[in-house]
N, C-alpha and C positions, 0 to 999 in steps of 0.2 A: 375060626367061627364062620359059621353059614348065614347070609343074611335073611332073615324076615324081611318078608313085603310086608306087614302090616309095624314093626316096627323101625326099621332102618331110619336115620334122619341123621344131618348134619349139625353139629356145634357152633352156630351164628359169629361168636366168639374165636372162637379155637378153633373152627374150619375143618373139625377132626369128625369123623364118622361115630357115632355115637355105639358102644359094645364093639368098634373093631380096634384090632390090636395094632397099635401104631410104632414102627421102627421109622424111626428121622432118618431119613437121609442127607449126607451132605450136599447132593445134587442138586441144588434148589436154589435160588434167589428172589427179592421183589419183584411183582410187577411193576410195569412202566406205571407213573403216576397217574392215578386217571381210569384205569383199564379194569374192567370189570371182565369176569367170567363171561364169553358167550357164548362157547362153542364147546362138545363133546367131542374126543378123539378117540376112537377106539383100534386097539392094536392088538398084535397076538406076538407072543414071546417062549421060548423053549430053551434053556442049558443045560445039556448041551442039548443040540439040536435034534427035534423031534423028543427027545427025551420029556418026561413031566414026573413031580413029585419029590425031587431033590431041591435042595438050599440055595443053586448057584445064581437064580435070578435075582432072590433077595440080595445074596450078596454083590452082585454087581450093581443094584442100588445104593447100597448102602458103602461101596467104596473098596467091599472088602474079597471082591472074585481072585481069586489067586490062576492069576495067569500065565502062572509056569509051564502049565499043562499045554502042548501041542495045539489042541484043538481053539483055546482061549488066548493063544498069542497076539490076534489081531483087536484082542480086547484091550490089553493092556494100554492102561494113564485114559481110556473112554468112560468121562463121567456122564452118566444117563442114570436118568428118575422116572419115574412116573408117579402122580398121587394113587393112586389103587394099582391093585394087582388083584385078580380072580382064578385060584389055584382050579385042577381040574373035578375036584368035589365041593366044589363052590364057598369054599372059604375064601375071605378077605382080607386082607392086609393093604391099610395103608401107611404111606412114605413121606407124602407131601402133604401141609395144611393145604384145604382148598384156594384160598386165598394168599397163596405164594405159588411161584412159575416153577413146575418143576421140568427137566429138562428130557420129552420125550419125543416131540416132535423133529427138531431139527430144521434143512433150510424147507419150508412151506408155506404153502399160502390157500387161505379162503375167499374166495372172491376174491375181492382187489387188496384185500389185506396179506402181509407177508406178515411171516416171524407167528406164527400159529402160538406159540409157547404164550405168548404175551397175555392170551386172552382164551385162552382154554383148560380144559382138565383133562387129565391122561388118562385113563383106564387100562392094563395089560390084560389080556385074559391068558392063562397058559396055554399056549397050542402052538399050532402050526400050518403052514397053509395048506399042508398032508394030511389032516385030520379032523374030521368034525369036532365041534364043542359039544360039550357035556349038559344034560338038560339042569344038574345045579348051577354051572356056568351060565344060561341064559336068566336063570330064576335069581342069582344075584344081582345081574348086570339088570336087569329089569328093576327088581327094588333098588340098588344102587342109584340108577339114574333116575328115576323117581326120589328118589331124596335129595339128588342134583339137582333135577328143575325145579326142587323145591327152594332150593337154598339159590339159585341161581334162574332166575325167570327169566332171564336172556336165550336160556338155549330150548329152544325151539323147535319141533322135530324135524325142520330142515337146518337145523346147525348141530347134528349128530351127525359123523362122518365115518366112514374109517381111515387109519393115516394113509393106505393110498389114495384115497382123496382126495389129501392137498399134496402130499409127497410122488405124484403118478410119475413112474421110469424109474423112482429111486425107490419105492417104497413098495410091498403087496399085499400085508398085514393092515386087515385081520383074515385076509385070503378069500379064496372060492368057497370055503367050506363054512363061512359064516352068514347061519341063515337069518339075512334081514329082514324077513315077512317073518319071519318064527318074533324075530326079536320086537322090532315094528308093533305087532298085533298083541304082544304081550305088555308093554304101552298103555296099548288103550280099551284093557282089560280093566276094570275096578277091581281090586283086591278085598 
């Protein structure tokens, strides 16, 4: 499903994206007591690599990548989530309620805060740091996070990051080819 800017919205409740199709992940646990959402992470993801439009990101959310394969050997027993994923004709799926840590970040830090997970939401878009993104891809992640800062008033347009942001030397996604003025300016467009 492709998301509408004029309807996308979050589940206060249920923390679930409202018309998007939700596969649980087991990768996921509570936040630390206390901790409310404040911060956006956006990343880029491809299995295999450069590749888009096959199953296998989903499954390596959800537990179930089959690692036999060559390519995926360095994957295997690697439990990683993210709450959303934005395929490259701007479909949606998500994995984690907003309101549970799902496990996308790793070791990072925002400011003087470490452990990013704690107090963020994951967003994947499929890509790679070879390849521009899709104009349905910016046209969800826009409604997307608009239904984020709706559901979560904390994140601020300087607490949208990409994960090399807080992850710099270990991390490069969502790469060169993610244009932040595209995405920025689409923001603070009214729908």
């Amino acid at each position: 499903m492709s998301a509408d800017s004029h309807s996308l919205s979050i589940d206060p409740v249920l923390g679930l994206a409202r018309g998007v199709p939700f596969l649980a992940s087991p990768h996921c646990d509570e936040r630390p007591p206390g901790c409310a959402v404040e911060l956006l992470v956006i990343h880029a993801i491809s299995l295999p690599a450069g590749r888009y439009g096959g199953d296998d990101v989903a499954a390596l959310f959800l537990g179930q990548l089959d690692c036999r394969r060559p390519d995926y050997a360095g994957l295997a027993g690697l439990r990683v989530s993210a709450h959303f994923f934005i395929r490259r004709d701007g479909r949606l799926v998500q994995f984690v309620p907003i309101q549970r840590r799902a496990w996308h970040a790793g070791a990072s830090r925002f400011g003087q805060r470490e452990r990013c997970n704690d107090f963020s939401v994951g967003v994947e878009l499929e890509g790679c740091d070879h390849d521009p993104f899709s104009a349905d891809q910016y046209t969800t992640l826009i409604a997307l996070t608009r239904a984020l800062r709706a559901a979560c008033p904390a994140i601020s347009a300087d607490r949208i990051v990409g994960h090399s942001d807080i992850a710099p030397g270990r991390k490069t996604d969502p790469g060169p080819h993610f244009d932040w003025a595209r995405y920025r300016a689409g923001l603070l467009h009214t729908p």
